[in-house]
N, CA, C and O atoms as a Tripos MOL2 file, in Angstrom:
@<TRIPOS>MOLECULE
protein
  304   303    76     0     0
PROTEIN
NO_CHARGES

@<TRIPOS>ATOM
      1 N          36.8210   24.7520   26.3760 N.3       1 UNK1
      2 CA         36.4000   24.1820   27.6350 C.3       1 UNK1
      3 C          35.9090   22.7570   27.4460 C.2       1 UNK1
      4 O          35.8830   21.9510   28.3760 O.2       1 UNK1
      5 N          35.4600   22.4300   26.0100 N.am      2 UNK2
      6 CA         35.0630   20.9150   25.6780 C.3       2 UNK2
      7 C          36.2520   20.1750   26.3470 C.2       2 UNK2
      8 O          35.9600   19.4130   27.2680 O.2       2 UNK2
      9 N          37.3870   20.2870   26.0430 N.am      3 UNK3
     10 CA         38.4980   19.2050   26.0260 C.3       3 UNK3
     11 C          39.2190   19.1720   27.5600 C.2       3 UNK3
     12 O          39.8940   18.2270   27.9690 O.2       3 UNK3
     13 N          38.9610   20.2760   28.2360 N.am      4 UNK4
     14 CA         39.7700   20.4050   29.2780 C.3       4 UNK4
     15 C          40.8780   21.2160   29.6200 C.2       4 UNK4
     16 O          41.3450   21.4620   30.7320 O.2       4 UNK4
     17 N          41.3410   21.7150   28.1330 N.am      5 UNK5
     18 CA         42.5580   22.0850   28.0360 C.3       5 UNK5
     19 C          43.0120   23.8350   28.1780 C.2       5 UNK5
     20 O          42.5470   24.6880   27.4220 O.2       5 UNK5
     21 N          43.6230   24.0220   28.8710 N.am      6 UNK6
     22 CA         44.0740   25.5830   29.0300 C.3       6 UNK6
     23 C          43.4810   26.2710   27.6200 C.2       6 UNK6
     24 O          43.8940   25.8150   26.5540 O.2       6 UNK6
     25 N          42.5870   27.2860   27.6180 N.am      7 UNK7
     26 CA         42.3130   28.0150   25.8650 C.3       7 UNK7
     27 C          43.5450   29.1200   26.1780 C.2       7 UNK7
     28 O          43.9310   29.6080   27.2400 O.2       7 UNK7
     29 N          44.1820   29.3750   24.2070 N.am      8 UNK8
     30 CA         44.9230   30.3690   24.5160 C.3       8 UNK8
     31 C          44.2500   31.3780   23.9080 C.2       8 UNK8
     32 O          43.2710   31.0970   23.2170 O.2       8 UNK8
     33 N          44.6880   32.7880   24.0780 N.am      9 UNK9
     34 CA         44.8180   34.0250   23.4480 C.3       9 UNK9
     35 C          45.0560   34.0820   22.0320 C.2       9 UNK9
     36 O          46.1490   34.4150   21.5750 O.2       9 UNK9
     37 N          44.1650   33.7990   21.3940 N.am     10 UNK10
     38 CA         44.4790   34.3870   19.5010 C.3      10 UNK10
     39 C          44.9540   35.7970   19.2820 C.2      10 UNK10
     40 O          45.9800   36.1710   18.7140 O.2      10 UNK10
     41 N          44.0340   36.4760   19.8260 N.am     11 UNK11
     42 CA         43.5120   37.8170   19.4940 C.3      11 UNK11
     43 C          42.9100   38.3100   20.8200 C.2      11 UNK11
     44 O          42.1980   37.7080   21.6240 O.2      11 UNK11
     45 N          43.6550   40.2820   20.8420 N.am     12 UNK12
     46 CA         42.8780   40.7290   21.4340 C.3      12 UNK12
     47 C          42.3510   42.2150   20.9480 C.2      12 UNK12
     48 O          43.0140   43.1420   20.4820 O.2      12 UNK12
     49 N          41.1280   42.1450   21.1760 N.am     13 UNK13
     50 CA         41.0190   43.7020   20.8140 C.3      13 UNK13
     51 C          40.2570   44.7840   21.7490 C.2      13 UNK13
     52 O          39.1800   44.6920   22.3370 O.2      13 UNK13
     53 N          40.9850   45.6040   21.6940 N.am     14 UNK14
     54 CA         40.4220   47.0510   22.3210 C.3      14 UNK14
     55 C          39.5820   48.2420   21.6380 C.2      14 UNK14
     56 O          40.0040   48.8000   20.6250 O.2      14 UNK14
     57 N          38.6040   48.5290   22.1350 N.am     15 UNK15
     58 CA         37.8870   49.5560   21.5550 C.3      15 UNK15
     59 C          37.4530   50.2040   22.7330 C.2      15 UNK15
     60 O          37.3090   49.5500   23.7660 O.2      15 UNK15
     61 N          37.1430   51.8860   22.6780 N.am     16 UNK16
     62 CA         36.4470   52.7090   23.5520 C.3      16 UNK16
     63 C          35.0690   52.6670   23.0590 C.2      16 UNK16
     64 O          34.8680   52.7140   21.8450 O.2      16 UNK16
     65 N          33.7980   52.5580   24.1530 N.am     17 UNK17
     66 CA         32.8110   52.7190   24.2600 C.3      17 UNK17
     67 C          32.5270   54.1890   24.8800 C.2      17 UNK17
     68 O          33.0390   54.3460   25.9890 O.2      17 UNK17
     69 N          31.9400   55.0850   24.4650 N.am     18 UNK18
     70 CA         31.7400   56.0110   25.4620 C.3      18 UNK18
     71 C          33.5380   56.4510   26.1890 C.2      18 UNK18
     72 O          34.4800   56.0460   25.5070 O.2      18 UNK18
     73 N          33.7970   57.0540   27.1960 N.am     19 UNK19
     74 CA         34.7180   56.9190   27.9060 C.3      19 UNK19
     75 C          35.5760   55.3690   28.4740 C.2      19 UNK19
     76 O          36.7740   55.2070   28.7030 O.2      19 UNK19
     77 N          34.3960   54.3590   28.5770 N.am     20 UNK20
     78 CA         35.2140   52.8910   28.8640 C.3      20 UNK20
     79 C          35.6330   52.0970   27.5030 C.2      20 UNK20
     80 O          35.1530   51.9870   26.3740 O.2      20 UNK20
     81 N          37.1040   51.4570   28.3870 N.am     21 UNK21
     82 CA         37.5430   50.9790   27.8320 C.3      21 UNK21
     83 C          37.1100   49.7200   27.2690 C.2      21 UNK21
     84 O          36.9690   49.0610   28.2990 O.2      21 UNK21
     85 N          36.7600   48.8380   26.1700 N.am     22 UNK22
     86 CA         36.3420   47.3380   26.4020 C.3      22 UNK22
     87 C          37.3310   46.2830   25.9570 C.2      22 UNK22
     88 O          37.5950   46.3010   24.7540 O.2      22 UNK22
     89 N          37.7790   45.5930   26.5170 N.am     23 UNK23
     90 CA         38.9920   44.4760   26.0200 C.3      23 UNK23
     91 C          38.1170   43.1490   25.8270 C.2      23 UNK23
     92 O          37.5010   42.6030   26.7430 O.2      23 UNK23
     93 N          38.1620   42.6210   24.2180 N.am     24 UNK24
     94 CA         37.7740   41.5170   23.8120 C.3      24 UNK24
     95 C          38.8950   40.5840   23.7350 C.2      24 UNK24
     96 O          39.8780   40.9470   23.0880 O.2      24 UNK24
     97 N          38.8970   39.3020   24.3630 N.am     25 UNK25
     98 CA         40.1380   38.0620   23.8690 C.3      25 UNK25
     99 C          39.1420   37.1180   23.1760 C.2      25 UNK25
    100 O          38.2010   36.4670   23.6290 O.2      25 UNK25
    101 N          39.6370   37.2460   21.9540 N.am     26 UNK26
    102 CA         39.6480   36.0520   21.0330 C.3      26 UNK26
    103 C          40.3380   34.7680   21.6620 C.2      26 UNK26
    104 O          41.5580   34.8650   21.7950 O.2      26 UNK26
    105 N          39.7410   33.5640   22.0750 N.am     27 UNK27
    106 CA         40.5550   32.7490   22.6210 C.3      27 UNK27
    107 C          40.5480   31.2960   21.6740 C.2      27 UNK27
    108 O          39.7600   31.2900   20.7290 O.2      27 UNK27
    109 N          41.1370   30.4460   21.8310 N.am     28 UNK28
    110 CA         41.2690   28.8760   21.1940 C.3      28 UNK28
    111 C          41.7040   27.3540   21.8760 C.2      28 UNK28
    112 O          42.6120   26.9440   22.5990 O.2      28 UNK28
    113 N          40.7500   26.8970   21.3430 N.am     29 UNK29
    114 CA         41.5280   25.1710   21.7150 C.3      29 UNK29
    115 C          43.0420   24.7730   21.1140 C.2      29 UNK29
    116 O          43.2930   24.5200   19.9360 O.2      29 UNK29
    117 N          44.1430   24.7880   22.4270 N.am     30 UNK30
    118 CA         44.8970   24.0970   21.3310 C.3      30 UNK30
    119 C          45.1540   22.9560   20.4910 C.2      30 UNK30
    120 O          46.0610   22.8500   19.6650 O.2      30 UNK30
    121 N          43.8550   21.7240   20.9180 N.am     31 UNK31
    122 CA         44.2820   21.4400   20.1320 C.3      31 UNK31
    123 C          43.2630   21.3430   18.8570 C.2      31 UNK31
    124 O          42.1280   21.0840   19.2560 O.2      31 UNK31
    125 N          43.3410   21.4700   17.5170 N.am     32 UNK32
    126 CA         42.9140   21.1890   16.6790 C.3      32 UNK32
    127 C          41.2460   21.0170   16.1630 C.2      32 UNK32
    128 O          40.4200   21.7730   15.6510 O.2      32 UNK32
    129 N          41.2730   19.1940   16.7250 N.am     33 UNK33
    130 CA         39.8770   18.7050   16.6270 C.3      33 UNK33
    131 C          39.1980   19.4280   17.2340 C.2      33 UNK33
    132 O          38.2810   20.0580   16.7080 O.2      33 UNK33
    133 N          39.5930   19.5190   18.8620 N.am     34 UNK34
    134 CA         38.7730   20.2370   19.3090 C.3      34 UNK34
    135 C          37.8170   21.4250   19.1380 C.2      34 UNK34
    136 O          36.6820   21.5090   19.6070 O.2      34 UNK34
    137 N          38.8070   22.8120   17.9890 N.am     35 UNK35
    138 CA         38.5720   23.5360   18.2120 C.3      35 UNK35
    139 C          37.5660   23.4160   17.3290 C.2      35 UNK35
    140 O          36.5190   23.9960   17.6190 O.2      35 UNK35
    141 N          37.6330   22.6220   16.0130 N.am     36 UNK36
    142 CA         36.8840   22.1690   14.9970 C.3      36 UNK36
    143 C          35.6850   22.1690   15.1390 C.2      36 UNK36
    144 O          34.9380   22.8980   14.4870 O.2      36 UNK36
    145 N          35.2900   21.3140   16.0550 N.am     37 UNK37
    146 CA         33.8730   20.6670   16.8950 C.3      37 UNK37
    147 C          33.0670   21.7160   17.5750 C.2      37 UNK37
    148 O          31.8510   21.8680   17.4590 O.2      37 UNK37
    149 N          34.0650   22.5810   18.4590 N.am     38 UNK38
    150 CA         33.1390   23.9010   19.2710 C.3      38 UNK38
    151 C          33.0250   24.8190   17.6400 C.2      38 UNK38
    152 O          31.9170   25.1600   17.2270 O.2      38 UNK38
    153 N          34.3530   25.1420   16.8170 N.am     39 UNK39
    154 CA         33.7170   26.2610   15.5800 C.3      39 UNK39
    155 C          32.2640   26.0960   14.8380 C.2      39 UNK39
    156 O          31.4200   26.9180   14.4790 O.2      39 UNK39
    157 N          32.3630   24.4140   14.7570 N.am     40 UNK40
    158 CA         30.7960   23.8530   14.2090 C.3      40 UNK40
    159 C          29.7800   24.0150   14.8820 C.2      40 UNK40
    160 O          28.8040   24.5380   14.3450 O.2      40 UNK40
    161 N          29.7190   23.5170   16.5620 N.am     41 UNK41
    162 CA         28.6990   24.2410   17.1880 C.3      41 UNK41
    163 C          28.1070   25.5810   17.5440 C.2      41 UNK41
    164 O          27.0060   26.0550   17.8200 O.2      41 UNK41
    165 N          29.8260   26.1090   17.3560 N.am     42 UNK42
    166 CA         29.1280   27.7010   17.0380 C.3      42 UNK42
    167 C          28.5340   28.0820   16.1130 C.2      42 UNK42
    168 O          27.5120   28.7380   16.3140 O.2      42 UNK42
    169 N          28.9010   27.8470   14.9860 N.am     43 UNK43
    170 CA         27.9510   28.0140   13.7970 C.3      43 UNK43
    171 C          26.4770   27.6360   14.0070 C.2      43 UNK43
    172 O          25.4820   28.3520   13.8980 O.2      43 UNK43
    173 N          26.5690   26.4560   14.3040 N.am     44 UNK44
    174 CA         25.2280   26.0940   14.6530 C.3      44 UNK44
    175 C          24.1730   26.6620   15.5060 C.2      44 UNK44
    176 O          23.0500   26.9850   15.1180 O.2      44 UNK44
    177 N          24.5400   26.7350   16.4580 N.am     45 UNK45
    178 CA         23.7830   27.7600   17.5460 C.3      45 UNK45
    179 C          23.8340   29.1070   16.4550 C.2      45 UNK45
    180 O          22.7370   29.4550   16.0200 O.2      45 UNK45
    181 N          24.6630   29.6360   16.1380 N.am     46 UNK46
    182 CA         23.9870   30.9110   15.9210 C.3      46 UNK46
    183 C          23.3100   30.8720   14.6190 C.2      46 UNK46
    184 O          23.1420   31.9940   14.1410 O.2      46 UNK46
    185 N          22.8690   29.8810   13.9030 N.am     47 UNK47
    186 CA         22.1230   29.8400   12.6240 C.3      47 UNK47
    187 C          20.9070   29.7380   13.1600 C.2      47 UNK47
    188 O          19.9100   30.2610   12.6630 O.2      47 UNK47
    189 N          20.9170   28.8180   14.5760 N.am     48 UNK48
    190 CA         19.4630   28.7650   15.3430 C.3      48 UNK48
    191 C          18.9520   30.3770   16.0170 C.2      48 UNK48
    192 O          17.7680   30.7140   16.0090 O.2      48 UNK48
    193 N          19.8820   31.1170   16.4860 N.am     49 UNK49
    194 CA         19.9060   32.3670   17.1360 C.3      49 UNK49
    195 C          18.8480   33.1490   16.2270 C.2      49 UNK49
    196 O          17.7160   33.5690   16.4650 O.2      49 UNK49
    197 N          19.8930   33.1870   14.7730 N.am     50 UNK50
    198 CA         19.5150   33.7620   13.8440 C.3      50 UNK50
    199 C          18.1480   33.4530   12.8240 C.2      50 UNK50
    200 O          17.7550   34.3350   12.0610 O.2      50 UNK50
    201 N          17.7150   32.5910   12.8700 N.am     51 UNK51
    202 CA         16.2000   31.5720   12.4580 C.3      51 UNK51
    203 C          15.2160   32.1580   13.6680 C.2      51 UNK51
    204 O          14.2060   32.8470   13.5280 O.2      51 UNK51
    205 N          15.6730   31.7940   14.5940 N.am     52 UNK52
    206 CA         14.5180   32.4230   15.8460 C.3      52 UNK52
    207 C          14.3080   33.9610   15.6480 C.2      52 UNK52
    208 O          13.1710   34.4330   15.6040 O.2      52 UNK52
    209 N          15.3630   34.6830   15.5370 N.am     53 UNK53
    210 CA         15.1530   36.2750   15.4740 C.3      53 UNK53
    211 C          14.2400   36.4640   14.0560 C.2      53 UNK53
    212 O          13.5160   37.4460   13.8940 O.2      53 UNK53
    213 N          14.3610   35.5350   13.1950 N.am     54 UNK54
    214 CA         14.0200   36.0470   11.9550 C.3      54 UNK54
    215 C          12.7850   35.9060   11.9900 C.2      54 UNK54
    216 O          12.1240   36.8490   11.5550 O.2      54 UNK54
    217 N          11.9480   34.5090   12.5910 N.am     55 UNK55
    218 CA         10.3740   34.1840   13.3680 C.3      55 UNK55
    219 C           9.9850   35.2200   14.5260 C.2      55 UNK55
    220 O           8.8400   35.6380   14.6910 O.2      55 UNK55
    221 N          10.9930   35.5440   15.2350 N.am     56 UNK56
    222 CA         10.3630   36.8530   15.5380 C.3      56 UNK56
    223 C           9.6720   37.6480   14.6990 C.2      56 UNK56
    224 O           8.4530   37.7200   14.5450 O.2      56 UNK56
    225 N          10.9440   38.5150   13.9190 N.am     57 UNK57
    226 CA         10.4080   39.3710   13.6780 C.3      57 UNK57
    227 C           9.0780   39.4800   12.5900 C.2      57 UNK57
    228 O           8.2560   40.3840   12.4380 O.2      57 UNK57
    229 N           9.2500   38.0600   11.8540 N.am     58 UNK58
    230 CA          8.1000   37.8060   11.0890 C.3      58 UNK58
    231 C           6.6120   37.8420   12.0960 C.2      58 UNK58
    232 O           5.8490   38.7820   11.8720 O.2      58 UNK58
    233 N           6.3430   37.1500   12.8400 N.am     59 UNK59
    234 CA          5.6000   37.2470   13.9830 C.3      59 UNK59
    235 C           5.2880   38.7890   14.3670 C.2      59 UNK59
    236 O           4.1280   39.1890   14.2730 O.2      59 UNK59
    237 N           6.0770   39.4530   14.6990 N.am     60 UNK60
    238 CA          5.7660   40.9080   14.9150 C.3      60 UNK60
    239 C           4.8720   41.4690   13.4510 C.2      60 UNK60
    240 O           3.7340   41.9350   13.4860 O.2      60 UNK60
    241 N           5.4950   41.3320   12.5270 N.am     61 UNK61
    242 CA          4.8930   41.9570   11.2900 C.3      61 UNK61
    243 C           3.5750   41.2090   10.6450 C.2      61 UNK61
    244 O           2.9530   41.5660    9.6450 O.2      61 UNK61
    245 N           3.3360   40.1450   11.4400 N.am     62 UNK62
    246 CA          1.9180   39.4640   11.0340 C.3      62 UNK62
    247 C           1.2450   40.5640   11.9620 C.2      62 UNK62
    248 O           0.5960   41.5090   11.5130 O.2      62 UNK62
    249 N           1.5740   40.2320   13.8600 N.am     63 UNK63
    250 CA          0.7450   41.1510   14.7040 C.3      63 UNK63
    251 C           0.2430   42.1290   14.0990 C.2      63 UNK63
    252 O          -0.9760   42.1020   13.9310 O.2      63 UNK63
    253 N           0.9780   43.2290   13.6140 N.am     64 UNK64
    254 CA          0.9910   44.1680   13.2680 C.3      64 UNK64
    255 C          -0.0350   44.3050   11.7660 C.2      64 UNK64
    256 O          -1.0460   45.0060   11.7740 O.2      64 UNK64
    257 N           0.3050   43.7120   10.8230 N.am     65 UNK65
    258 CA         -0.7390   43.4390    9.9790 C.3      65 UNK65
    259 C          -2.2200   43.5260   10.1650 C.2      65 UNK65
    260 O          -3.0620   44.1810    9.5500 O.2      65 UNK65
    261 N          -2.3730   42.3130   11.6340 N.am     66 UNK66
    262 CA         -3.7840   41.7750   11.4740 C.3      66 UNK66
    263 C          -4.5020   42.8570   12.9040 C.2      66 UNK66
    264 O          -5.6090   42.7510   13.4320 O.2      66 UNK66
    265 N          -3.6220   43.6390   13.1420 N.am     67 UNK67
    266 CA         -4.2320   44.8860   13.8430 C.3      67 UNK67
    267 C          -4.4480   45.8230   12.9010 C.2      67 UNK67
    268 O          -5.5280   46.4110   12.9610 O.2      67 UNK67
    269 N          -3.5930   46.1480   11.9350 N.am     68 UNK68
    270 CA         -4.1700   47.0400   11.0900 C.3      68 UNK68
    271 C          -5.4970   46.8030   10.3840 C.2      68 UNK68
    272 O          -6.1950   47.7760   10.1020 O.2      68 UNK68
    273 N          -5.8890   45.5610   10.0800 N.am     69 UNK69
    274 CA         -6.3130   44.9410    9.1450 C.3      69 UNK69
    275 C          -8.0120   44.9410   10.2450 C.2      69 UNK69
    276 O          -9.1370   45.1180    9.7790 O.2      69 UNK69
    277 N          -7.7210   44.7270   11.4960 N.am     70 UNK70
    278 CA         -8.7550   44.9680   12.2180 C.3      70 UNK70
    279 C          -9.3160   46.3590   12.0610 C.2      70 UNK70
    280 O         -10.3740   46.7400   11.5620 O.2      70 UNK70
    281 N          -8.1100   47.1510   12.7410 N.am     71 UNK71
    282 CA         -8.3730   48.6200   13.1560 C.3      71 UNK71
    283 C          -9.5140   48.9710   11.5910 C.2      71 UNK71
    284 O         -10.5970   49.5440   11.7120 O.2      71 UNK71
    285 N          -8.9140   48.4470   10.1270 N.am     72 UNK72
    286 CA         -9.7280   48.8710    8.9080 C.3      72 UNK72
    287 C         -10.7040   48.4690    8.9640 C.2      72 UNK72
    288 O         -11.6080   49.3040    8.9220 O.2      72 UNK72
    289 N         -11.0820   47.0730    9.0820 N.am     73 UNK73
    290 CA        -12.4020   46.9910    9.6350 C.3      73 UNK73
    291 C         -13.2460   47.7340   10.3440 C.2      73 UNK73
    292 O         -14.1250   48.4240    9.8270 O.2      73 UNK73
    293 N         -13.0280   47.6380   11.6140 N.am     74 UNK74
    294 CA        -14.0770   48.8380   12.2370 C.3      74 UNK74
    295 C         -14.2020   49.8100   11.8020 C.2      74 UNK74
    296 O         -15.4040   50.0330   11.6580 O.2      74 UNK74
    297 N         -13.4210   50.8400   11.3760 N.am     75 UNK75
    298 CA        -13.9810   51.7830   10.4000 C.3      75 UNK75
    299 C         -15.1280   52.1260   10.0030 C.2      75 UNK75
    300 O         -15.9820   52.9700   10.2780 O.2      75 UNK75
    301 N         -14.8860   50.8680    8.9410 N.am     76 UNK76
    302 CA        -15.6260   50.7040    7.5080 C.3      76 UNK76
    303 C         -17.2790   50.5370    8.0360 C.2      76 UNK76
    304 O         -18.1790   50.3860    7.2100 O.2      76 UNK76
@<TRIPOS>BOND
     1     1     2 1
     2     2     3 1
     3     3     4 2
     4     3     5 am
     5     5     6 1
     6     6     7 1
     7     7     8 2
     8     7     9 am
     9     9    10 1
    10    10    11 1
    11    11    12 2
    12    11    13 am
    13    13    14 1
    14    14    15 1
    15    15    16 2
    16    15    17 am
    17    17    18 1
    18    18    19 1
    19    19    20 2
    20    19    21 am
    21    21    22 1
    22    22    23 1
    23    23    24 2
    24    23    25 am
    25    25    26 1
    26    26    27 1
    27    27    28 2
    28    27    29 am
    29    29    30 1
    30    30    31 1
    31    31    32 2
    32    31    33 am
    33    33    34 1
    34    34    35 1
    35    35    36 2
    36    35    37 am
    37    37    38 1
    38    38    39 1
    39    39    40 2
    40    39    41 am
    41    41    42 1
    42    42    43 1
    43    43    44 2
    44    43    45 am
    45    45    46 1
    46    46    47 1
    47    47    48 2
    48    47    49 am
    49    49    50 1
    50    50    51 1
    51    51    52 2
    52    51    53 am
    53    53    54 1
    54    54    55 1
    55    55    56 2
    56    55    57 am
    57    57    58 1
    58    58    59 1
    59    59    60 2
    60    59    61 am
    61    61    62 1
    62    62    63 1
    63    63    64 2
    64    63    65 am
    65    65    66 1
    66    66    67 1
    67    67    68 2
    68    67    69 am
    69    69    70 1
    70    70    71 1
    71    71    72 2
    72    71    73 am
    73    73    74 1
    74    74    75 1
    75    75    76 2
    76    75    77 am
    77    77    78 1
    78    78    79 1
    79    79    80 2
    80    79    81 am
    81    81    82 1
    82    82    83 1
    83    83    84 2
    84    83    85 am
    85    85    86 1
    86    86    87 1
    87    87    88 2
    88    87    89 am
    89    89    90 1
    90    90    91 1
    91    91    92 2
    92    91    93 am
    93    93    94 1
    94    94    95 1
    95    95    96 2
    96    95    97 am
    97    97    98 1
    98    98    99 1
    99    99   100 2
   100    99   101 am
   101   101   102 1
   102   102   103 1
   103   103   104 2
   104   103   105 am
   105   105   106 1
   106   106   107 1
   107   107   108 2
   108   107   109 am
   109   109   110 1
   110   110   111 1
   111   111   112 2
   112   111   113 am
   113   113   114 1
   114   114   115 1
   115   115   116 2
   116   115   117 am
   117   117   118 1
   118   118   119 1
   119   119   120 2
   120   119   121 am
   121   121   122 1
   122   122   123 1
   123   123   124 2
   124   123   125 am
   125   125   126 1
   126   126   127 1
   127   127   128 2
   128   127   129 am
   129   129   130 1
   130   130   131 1
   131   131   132 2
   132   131   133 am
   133   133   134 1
   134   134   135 1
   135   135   136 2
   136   135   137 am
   137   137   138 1
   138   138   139 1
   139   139   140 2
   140   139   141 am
   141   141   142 1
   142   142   143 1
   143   143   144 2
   144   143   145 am
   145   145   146 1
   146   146   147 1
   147   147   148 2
   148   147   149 am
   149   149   150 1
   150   150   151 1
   151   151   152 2
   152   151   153 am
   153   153   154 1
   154   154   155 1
   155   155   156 2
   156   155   157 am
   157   157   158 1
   158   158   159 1
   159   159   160 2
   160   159   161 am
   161   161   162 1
   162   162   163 1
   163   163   164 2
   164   163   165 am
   165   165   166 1
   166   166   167 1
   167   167   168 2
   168   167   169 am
   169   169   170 1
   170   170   171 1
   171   171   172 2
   172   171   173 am
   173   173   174 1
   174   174   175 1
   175   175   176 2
   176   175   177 am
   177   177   178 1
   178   178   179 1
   179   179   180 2
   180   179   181 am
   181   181   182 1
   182   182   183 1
   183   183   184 2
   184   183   185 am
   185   185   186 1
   186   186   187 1
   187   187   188 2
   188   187   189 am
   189   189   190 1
   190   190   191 1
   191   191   192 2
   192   191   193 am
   193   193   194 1
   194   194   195 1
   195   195   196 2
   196   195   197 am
   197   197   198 1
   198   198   199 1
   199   199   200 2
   200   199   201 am
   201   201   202 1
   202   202   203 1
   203   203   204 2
   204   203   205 am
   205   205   206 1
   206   206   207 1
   207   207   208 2
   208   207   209 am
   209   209   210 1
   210   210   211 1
   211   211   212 2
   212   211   213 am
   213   213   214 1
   214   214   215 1
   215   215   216 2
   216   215   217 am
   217   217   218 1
   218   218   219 1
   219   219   220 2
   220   219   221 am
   221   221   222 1
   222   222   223 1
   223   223   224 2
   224   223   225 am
   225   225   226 1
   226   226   227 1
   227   227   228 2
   228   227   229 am
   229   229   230 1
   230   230   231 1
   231   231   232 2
   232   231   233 am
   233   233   234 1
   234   234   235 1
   235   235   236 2
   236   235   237 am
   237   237   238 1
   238   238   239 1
   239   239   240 2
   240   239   241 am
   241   241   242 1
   242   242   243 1
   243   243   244 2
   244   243   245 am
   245   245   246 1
   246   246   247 1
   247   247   248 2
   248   247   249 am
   249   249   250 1
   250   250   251 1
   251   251   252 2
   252   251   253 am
   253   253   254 1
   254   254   255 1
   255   255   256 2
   256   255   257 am
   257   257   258 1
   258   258   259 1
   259   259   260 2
   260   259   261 am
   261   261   262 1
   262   262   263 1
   263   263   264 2
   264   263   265 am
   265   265   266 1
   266   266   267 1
   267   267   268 2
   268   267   269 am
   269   269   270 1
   270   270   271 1
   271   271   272 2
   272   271   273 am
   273   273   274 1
   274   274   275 1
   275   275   276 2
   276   275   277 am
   277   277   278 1
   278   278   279 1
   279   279   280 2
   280   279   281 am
   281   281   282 1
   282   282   283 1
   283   283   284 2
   284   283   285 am
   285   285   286 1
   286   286   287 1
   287   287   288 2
   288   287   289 am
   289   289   290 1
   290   290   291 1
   291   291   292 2
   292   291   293 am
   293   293   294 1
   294   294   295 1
   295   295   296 2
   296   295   297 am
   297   297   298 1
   298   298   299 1
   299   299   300 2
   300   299   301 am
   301   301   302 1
   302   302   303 1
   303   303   304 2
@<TRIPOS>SUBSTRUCTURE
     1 UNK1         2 RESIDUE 1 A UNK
     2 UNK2         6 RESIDUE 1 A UNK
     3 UNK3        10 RESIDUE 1 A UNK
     4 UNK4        14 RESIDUE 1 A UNK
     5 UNK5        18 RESIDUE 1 A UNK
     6 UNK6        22 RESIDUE 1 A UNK
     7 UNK7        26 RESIDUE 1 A UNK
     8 UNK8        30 RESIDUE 1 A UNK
     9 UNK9        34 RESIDUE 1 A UNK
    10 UNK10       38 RESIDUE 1 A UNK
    11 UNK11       42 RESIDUE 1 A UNK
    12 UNK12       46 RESIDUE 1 A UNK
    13 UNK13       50 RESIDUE 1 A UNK
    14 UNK14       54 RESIDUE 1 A UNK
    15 UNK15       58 RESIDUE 1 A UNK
    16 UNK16       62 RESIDUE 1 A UNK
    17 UNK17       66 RESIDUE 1 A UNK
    18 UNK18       70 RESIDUE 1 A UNK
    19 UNK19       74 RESIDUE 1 A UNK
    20 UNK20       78 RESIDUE 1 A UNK
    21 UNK21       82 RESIDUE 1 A UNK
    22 UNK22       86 RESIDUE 1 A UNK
    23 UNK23       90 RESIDUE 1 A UNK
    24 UNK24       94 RESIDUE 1 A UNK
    25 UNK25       98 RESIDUE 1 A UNK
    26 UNK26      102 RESIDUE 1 A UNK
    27 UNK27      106 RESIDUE 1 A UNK
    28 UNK28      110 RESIDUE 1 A UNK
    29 UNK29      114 RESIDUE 1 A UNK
    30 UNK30      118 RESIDUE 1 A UNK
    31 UNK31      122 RESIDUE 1 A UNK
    32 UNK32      126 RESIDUE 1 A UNK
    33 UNK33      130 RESIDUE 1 A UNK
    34 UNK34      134 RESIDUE 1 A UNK
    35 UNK35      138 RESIDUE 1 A UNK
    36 UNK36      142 RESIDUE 1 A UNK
    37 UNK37      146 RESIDUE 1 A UNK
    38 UNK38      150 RESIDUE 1 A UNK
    39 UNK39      154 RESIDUE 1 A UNK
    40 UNK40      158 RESIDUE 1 A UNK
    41 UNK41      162 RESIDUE 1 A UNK
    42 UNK42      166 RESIDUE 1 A UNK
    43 UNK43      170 RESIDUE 1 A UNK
    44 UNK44      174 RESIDUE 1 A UNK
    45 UNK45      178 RESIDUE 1 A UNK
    46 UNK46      182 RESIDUE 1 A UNK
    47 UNK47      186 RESIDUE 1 A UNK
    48 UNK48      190 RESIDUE 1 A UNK
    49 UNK49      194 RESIDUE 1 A UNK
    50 UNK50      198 RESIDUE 1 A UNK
    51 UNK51      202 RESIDUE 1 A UNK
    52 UNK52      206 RESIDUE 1 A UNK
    53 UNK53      210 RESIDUE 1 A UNK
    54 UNK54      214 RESIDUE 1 A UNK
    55 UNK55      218 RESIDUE 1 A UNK
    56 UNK56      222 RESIDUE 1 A UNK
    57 UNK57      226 RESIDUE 1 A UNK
    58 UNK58      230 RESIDUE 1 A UNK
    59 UNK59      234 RESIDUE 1 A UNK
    60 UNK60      238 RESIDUE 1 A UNK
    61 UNK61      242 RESIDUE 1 A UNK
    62 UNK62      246 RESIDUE 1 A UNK
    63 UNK63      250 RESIDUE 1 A UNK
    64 UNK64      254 RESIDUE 1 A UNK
    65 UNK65      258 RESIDUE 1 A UNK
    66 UNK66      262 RESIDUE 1 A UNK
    67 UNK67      266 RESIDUE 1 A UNK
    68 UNK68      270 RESIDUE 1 A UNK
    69 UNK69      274 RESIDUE 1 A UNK
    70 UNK70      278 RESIDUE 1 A UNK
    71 UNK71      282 RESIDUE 1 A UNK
    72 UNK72      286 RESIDUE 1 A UNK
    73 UNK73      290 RESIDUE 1 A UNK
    74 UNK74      294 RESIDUE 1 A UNK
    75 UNK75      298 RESIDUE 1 A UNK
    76 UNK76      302 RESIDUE 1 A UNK
């Protein structure tokens, strides 16, 4: 969609979920550079996707820590 240009059909694939059907199209820039430039930004975005999920979940496992770490306190 960067370039303007009709994307084609690489690939398609079918798999059943449950009873539905799901049809994935793999699609592409034809031309070239283009597709180059969006493959890099995809990468990119999802290294960011993947960095954020990972601060999540680190974040969760501090929470979780410094509640335990409370809850031992009072206890004691």
């Amino acid at each position: 969609m960067r370039c303007g240009k009709v994307r084609v059909v690489v690939k398609t694939y079918k798999e059943y979920i449950g009873s539905s059907l799901i049809v994935t199209k793999l699609t592409a820039c034809p031309d070239p550079d283009c597709q180059t430039i969006v493959d890099r930004q995809l990468v990119k975005d999802q290294k960011l996707r993947d960095e954020r999920e990972l601060a999540n979940v680190r974040r969760q496992t501090e929470a979780k820590e410094r509640r335990t770490h409370n809850i031992s306190q009072k206890a004691a």
